[in-house]
Each structure stands twice: as structure tokens, then as C-alpha cells.
PDB file with SEQRES, HELIX, SHEET and CRYST1 records, atoms N, CA, C and O in Angstrom:
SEQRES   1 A   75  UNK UNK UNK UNK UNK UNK UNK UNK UNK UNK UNK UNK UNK          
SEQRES   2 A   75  UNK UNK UNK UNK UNK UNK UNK UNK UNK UNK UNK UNK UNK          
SEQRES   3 A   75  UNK UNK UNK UNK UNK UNK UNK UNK UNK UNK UNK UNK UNK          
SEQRES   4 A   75  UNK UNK UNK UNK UNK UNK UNK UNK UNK UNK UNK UNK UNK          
SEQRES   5 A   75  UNK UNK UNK UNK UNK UNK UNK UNK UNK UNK UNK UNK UNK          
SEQRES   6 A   75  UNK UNK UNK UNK UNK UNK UNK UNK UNK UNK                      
HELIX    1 AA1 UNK A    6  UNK A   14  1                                   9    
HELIX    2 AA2 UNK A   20  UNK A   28  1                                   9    
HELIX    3 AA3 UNK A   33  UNK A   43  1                                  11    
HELIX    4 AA4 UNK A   53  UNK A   66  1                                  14    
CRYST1    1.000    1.000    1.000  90.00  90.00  90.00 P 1           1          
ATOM      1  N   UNK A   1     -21.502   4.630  -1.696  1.00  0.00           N  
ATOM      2  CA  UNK A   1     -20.571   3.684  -1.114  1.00  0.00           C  
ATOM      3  C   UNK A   1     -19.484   3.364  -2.130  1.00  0.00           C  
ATOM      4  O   UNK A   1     -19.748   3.207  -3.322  1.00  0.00           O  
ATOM      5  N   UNK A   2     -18.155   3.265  -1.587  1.00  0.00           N  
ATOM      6  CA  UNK A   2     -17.223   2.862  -3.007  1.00  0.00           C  
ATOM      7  C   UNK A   2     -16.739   1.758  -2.105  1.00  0.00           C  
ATOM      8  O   UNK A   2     -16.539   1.455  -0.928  1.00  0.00           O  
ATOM      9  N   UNK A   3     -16.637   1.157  -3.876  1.00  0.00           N  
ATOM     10  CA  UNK A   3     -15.767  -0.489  -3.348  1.00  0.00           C  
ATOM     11  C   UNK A   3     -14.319  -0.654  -3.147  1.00  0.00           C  
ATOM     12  O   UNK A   3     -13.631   0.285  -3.548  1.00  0.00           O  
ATOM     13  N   UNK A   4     -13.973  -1.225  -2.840  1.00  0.00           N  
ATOM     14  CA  UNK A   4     -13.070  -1.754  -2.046  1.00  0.00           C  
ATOM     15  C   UNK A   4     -11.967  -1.862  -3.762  1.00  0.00           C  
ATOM     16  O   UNK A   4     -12.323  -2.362  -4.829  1.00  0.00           O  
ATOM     17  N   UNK A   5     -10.679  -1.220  -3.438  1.00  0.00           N  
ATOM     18  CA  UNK A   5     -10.010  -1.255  -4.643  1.00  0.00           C  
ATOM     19  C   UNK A   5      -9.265  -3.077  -5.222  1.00  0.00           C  
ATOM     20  O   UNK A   5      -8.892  -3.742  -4.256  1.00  0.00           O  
ATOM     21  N   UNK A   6      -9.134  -3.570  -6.211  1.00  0.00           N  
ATOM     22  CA  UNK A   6      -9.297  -4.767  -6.449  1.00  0.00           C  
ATOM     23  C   UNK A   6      -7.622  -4.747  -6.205  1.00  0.00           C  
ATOM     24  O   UNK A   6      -7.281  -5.842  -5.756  1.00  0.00           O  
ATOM     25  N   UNK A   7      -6.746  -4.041  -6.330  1.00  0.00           N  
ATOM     26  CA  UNK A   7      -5.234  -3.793  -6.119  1.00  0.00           C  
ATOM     27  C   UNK A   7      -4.929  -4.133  -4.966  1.00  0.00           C  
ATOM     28  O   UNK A   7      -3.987  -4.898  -4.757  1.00  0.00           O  
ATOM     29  N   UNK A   8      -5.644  -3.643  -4.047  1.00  0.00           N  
ATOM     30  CA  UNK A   8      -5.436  -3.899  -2.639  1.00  0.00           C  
ATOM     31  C   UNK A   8      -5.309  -5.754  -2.012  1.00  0.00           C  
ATOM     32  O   UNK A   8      -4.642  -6.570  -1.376  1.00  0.00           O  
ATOM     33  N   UNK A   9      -6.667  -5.483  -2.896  1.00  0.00           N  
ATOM     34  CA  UNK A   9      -6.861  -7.058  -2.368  1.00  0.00           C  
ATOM     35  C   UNK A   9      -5.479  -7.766  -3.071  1.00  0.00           C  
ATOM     36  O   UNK A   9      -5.047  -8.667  -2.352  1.00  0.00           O  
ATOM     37  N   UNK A  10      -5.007  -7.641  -3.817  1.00  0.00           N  
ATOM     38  CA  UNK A  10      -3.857  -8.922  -4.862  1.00  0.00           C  
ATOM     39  C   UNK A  10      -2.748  -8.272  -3.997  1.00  0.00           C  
ATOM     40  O   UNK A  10      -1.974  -9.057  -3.449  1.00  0.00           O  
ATOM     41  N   UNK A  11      -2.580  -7.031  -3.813  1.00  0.00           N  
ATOM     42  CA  UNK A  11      -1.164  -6.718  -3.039  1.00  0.00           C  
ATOM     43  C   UNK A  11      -1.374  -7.801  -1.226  1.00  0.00           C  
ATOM     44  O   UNK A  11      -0.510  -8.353  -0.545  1.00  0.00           O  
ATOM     45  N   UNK A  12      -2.731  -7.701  -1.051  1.00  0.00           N  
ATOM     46  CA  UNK A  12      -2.844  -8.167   0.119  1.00  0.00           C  
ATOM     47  C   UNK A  12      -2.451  -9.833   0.260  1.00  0.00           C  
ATOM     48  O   UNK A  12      -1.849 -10.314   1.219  1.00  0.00           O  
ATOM     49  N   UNK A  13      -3.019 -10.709  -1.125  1.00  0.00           N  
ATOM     50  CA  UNK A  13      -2.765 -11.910  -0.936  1.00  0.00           C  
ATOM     51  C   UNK A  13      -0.912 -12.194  -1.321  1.00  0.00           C  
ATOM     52  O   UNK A  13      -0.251 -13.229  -1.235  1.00  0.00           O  
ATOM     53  N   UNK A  14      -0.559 -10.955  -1.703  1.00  0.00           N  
ATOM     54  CA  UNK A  14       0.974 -11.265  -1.973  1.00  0.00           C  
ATOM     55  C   UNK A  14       1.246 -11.340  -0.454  1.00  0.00           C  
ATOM     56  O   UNK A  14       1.598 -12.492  -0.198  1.00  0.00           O  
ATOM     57  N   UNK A  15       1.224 -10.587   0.633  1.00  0.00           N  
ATOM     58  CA  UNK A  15       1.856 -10.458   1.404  1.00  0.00           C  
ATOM     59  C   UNK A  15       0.921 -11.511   2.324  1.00  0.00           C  
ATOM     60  O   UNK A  15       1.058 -11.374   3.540  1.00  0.00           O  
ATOM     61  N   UNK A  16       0.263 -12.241   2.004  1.00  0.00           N  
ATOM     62  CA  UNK A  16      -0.526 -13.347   3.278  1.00  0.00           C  
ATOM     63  C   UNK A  16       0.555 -14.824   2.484  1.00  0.00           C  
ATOM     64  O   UNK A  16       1.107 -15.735   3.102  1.00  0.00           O  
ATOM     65  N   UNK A  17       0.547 -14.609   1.175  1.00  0.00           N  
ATOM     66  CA  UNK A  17       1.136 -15.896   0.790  1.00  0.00           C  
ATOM     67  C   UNK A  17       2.666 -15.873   1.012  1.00  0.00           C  
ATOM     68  O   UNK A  17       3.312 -16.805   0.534  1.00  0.00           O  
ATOM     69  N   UNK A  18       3.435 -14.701   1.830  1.00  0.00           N  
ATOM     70  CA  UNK A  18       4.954 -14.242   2.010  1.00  0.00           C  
ATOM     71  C   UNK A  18       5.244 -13.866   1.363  1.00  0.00           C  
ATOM     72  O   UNK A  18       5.413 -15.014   0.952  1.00  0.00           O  
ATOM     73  N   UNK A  19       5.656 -13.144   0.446  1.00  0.00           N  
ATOM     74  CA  UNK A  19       6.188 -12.743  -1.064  1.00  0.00           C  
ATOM     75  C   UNK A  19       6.283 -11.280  -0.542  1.00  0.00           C  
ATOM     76  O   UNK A  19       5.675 -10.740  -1.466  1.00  0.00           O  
ATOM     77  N   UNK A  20       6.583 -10.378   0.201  1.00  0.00           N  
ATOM     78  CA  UNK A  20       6.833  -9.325   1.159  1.00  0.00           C  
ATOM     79  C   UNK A  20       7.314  -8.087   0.011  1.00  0.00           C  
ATOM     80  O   UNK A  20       7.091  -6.882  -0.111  1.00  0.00           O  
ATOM     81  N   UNK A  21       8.045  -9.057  -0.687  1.00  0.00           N  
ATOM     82  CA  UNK A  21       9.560  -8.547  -1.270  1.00  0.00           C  
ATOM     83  C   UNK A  21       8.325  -7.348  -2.701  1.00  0.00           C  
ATOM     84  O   UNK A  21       8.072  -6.167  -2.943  1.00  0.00           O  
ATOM     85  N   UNK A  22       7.944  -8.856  -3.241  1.00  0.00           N  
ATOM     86  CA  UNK A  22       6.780  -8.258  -4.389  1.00  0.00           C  
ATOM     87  C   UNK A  22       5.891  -7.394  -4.224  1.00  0.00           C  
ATOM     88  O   UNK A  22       5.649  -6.613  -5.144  1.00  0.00           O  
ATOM     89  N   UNK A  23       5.135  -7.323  -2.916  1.00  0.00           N  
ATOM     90  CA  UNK A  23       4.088  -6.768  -2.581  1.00  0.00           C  
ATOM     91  C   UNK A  23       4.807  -5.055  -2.345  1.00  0.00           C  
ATOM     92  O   UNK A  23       4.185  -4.156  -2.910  1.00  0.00           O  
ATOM     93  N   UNK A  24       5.917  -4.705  -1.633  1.00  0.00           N  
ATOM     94  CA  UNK A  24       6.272  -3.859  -1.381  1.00  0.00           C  
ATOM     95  C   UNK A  24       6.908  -3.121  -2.656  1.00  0.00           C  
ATOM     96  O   UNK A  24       6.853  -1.891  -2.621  1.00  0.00           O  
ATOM     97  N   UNK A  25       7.527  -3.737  -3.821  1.00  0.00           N  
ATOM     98  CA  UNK A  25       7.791  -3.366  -4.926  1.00  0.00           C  
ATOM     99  C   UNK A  25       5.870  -2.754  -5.881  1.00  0.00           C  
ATOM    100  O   UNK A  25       5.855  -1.632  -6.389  1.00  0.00           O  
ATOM    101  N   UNK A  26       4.643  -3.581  -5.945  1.00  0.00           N  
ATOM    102  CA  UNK A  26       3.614  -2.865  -6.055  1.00  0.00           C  
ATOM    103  C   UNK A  26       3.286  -1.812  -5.167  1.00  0.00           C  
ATOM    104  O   UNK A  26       2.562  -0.989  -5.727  1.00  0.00           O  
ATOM    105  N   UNK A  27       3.608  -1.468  -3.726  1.00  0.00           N  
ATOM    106  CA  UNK A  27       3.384  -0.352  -2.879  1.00  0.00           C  
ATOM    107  C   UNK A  27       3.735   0.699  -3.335  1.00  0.00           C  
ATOM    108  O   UNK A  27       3.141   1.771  -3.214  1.00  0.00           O  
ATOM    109  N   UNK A  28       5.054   0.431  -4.085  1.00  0.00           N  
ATOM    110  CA  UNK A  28       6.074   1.624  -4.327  1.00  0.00           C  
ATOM    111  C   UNK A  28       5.192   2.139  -5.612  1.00  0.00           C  
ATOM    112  O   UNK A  28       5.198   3.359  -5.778  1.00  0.00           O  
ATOM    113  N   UNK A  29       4.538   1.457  -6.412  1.00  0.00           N  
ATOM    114  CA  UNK A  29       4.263   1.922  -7.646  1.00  0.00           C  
ATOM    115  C   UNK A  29       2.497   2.126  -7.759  1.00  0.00           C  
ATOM    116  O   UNK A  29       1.899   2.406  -8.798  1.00  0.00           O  
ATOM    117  N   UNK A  30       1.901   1.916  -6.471  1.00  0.00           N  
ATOM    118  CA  UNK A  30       0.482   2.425  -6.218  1.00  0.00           C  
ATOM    119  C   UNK A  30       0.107   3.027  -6.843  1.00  0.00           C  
ATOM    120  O   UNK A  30       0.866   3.828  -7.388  1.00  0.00           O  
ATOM    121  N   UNK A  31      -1.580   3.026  -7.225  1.00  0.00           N  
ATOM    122  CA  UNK A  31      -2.279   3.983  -7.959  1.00  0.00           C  
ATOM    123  C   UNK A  31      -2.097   5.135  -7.184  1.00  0.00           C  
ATOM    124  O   UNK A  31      -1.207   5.955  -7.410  1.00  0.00           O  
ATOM    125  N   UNK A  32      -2.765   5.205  -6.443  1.00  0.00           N  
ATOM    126  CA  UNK A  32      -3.225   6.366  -5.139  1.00  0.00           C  
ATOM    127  C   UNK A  32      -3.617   5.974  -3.571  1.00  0.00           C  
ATOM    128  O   UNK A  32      -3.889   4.858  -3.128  1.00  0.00           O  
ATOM    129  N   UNK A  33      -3.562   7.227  -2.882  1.00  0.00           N  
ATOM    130  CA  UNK A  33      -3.643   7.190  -1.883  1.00  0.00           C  
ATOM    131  C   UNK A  33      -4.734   6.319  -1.315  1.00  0.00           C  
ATOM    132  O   UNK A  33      -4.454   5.970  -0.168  1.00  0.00           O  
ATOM    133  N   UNK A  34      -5.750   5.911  -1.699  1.00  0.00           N  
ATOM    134  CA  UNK A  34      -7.167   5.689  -1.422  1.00  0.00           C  
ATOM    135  C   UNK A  34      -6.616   3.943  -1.213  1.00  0.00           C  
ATOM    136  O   UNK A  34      -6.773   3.192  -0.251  1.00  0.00           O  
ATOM    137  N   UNK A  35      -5.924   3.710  -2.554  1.00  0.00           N  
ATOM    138  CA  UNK A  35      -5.479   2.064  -2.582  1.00  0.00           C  
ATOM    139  C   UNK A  35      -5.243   1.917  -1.404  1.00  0.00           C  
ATOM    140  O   UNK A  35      -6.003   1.488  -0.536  1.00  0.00           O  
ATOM    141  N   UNK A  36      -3.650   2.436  -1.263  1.00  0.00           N  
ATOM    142  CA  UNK A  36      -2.913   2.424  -0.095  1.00  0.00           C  
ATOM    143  C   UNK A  36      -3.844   2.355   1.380  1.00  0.00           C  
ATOM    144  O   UNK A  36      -3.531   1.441   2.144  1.00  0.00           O  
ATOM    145  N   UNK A  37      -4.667   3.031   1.695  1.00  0.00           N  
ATOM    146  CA  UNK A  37      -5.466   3.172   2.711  1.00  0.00           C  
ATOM    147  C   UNK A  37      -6.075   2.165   2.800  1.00  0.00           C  
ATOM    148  O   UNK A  37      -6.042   1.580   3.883  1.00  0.00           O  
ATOM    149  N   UNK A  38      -6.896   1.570   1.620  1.00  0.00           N  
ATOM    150  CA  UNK A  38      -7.966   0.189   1.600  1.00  0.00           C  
ATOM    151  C   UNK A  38      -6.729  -1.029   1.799  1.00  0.00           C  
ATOM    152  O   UNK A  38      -7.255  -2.018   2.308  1.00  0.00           O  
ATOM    153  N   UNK A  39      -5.123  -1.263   1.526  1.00  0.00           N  
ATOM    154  CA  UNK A  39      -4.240  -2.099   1.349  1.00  0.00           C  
ATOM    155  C   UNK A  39      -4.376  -2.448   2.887  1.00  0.00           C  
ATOM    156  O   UNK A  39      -4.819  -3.523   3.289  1.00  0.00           O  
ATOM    157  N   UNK A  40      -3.815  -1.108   3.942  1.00  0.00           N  
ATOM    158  CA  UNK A  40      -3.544  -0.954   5.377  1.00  0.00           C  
ATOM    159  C   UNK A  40      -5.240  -1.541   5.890  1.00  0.00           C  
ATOM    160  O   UNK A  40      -5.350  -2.195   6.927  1.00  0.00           O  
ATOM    161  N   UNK A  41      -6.161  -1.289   5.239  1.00  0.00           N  
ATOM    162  CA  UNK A  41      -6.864  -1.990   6.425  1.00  0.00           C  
ATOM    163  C   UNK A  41      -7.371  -3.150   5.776  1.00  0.00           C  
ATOM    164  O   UNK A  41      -8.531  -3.315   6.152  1.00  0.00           O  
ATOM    165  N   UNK A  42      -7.062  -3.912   5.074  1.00  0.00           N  
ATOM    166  CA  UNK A  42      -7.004  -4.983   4.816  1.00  0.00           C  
ATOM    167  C   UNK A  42      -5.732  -5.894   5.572  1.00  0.00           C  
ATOM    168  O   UNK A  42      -5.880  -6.942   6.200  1.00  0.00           O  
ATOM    169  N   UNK A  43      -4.641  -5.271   5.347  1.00  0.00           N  
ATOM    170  CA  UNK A  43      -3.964  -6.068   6.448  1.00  0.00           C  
ATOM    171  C   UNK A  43      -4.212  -6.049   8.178  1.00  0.00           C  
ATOM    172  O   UNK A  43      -4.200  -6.827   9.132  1.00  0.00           O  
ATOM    173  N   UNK A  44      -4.447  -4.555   7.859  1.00  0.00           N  
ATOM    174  CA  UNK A  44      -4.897  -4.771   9.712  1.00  0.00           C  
ATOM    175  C   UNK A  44      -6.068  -5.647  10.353  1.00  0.00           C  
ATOM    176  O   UNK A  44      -6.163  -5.885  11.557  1.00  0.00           O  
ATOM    177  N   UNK A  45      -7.084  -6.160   9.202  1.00  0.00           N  
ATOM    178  CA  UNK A  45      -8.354  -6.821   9.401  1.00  0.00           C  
ATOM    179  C   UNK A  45      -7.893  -8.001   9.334  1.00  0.00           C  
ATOM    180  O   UNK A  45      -8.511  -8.868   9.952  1.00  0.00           O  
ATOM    181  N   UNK A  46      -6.898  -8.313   8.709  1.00  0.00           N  
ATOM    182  CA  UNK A  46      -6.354  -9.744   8.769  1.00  0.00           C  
ATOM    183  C   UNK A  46      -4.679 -10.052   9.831  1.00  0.00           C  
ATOM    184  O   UNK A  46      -3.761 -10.866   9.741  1.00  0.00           O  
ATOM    185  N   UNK A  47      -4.996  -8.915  10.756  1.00  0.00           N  
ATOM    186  CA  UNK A  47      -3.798  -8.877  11.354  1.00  0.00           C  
ATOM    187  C   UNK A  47      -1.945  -9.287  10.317  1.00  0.00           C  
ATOM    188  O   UNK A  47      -1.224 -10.196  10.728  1.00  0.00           O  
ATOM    189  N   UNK A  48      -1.647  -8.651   9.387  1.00  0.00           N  
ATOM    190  CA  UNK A  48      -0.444  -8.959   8.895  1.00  0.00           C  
ATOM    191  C   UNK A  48       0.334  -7.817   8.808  1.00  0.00           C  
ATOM    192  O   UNK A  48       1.468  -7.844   8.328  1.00  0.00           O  
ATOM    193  N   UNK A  49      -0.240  -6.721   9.277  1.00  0.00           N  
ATOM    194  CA  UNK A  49       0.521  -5.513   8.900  1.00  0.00           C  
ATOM    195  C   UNK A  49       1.185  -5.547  10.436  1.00  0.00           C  
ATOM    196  O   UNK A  49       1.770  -4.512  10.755  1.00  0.00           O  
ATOM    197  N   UNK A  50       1.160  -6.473  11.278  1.00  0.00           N  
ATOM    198  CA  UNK A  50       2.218  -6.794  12.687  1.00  0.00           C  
ATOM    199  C   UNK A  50       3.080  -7.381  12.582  1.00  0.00           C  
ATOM    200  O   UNK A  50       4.124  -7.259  13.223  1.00  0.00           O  
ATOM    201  N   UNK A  51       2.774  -8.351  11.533  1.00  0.00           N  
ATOM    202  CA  UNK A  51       3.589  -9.775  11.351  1.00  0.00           C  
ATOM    203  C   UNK A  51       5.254  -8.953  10.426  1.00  0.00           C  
ATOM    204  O   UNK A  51       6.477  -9.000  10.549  1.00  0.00           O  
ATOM    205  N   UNK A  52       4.216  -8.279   9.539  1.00  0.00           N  
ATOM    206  CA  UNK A  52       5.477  -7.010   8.816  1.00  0.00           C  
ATOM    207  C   UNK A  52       5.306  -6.208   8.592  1.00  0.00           C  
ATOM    208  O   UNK A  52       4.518  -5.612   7.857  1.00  0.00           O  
ATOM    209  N   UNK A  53       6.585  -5.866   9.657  1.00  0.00           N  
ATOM    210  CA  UNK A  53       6.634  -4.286   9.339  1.00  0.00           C  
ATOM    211  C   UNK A  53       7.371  -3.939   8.122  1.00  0.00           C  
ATOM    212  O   UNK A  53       6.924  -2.911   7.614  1.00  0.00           O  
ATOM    213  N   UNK A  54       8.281  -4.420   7.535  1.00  0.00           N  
ATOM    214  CA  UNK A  54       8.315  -3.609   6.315  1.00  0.00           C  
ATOM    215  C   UNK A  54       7.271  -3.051   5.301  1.00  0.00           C  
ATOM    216  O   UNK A  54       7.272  -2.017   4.633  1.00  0.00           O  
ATOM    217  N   UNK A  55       6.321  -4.147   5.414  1.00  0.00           N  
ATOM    218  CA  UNK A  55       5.303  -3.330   4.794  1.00  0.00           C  
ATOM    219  C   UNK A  55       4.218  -2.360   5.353  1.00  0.00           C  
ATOM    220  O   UNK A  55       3.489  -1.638   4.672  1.00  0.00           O  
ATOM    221  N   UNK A  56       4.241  -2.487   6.941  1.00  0.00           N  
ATOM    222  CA  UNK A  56       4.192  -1.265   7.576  1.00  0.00           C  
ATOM    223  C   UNK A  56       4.779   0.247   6.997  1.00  0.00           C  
ATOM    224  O   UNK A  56       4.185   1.136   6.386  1.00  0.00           O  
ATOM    225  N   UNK A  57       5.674   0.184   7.286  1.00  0.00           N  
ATOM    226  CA  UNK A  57       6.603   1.003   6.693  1.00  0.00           C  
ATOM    227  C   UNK A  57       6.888   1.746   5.216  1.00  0.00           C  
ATOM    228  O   UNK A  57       7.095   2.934   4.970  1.00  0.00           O  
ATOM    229  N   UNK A  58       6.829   0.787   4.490  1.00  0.00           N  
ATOM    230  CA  UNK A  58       6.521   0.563   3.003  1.00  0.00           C  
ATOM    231  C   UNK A  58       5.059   1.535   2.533  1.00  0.00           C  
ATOM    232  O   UNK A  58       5.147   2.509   1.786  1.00  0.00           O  
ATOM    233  N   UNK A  59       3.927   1.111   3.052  1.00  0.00           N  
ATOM    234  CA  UNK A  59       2.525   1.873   3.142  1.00  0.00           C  
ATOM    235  C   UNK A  59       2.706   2.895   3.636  1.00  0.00           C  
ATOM    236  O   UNK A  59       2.670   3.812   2.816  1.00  0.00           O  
ATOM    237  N   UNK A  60       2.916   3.229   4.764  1.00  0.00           N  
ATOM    238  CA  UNK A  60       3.413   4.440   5.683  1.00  0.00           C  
ATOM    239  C   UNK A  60       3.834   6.280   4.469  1.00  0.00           C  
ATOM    240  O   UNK A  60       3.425   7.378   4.092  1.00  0.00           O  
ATOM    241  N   UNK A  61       5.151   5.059   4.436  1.00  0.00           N  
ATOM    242  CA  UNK A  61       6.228   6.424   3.478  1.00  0.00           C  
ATOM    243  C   UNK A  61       5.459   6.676   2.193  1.00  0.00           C  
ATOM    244  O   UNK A  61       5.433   7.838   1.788  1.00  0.00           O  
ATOM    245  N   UNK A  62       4.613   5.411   1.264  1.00  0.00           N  
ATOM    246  CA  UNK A  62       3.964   5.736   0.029  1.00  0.00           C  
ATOM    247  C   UNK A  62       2.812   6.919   0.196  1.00  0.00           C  
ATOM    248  O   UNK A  62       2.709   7.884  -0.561  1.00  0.00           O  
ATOM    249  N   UNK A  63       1.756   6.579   1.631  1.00  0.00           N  
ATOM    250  CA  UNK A  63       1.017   7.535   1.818  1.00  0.00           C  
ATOM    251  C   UNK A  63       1.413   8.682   1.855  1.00  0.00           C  
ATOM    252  O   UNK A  63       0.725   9.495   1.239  1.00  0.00           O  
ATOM    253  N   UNK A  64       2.658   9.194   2.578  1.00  0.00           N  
ATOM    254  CA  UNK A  64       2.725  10.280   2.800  1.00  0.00           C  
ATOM    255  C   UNK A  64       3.603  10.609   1.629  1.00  0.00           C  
ATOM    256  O   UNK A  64       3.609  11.836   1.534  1.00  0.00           O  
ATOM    257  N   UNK A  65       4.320  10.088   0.729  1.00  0.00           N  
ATOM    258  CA  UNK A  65       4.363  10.231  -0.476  1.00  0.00           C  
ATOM    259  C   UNK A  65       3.775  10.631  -1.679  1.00  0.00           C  
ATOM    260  O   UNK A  65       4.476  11.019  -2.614  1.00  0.00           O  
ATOM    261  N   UNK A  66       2.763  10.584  -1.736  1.00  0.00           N  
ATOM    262  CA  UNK A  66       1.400  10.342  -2.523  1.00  0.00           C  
ATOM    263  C   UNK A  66       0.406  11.753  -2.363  1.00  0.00           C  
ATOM    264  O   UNK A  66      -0.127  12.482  -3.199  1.00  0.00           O  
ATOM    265  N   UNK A  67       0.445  11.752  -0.594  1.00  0.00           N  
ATOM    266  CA  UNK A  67      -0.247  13.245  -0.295  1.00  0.00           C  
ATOM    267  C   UNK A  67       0.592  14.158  -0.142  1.00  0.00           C  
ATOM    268  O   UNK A  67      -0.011  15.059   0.441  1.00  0.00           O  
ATOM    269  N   UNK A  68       2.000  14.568  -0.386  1.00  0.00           N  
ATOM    270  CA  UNK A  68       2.281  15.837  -0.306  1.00  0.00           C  
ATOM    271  C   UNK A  68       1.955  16.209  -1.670  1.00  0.00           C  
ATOM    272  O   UNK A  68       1.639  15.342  -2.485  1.00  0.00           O  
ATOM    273  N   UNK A  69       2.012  17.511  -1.992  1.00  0.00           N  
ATOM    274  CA  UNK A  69       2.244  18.636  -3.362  1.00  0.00           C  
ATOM    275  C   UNK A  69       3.865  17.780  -4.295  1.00  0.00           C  
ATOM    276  O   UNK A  69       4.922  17.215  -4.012  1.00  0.00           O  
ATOM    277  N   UNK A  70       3.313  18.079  -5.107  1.00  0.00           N  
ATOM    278  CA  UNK A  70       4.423  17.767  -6.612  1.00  0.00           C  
ATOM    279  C   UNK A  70       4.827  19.264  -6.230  1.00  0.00           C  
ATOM    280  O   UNK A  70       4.256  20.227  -5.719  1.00  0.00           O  
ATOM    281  N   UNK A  71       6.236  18.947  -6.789  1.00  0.00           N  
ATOM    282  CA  UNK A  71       7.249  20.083  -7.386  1.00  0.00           C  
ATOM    283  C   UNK A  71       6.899  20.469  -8.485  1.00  0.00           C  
ATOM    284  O   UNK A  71       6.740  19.456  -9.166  1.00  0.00           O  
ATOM    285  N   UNK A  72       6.668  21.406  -9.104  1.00  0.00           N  
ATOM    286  CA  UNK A  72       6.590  21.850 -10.054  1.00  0.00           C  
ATOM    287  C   UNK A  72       8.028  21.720 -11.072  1.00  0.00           C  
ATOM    288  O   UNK A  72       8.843  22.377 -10.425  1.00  0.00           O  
ATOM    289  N   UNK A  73       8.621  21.305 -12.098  1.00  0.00           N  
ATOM    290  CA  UNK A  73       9.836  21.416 -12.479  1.00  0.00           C  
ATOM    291  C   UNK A  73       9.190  21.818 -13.900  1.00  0.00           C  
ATOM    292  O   UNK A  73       8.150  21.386 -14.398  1.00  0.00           O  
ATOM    293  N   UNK A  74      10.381  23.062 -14.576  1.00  0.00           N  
ATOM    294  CA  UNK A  74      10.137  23.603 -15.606  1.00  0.00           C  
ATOM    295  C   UNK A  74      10.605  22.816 -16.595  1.00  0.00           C  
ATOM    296  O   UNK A  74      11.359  21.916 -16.224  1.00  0.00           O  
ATOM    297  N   UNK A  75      10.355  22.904 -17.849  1.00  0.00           N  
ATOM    298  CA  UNK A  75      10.454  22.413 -18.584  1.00  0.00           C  
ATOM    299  C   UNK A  75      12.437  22.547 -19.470  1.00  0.00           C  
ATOM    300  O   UNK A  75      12.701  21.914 -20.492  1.00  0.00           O  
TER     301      UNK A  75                                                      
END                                                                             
């Protein structure tokens, strides 16, 4: 069983206490995909990922950010 990432939860109370702005600036700079996933259903369990969508949105683009392939760039 894995626990529940502790990131999630603090990005989550940013965005229950309004602070939208902050929480979406930590989205952008996520560990990994896994966070991101435990973030989304933490808001969805607390219904806030309706209330905003930017951070709908915000989660959305990081996931699929996160899971494509890196570019390789030469040195």
C-alpha cells in the first residue's frame, strides 16, 4: 500500500484556504506524476477541483506534462 504523498495534502489546503494563485505555482513545479494524481483526488474528495478550474486545468496540463518522453538535447 503507498501513502498518500504529504505535497498533495499542503498543495490541497492551499487551494481549500483560496490561495489558487500559490497552489498552482507548486503544480507547476511538482515532484511527479503520482503527486499530481493523489493532489486531483484529494480535491475531487473534497469537491474543489469544481469550485476551480484553474486548477483543474493547472493538474491536467502538469500530468500530461510529466508523462510524455523528455527531448533528448545534446550537449
Amino acid at each position: 500500500m503507498s501513502r498518500q504523498s504529504i505535497w498533495a495534502t499542503k498543495v490541497a489546503a492551499l487551494v481549500q484556504g483560496g490561495n489558487s494563485e500559490a497552489a498552482i505555482a507548486q503544480i507547476k513545479v511538482a515532484p511527479t506524476v503520482k503527486d499530481l494524481k493523489d493532489l486531483r483526488a484529494l480535491l475531487i474528495s473534497s469537491k474543489l477541483l469544481a469550485r476551480h478550474p484553474n486548477v483543474d486545468d493547472a493538474t491536467s496540463d502538469m500530468i500530461v506534462a510529466l508523462s510524455s518522453p523528455r527531448l533528448h538535447r545534446s550537449p
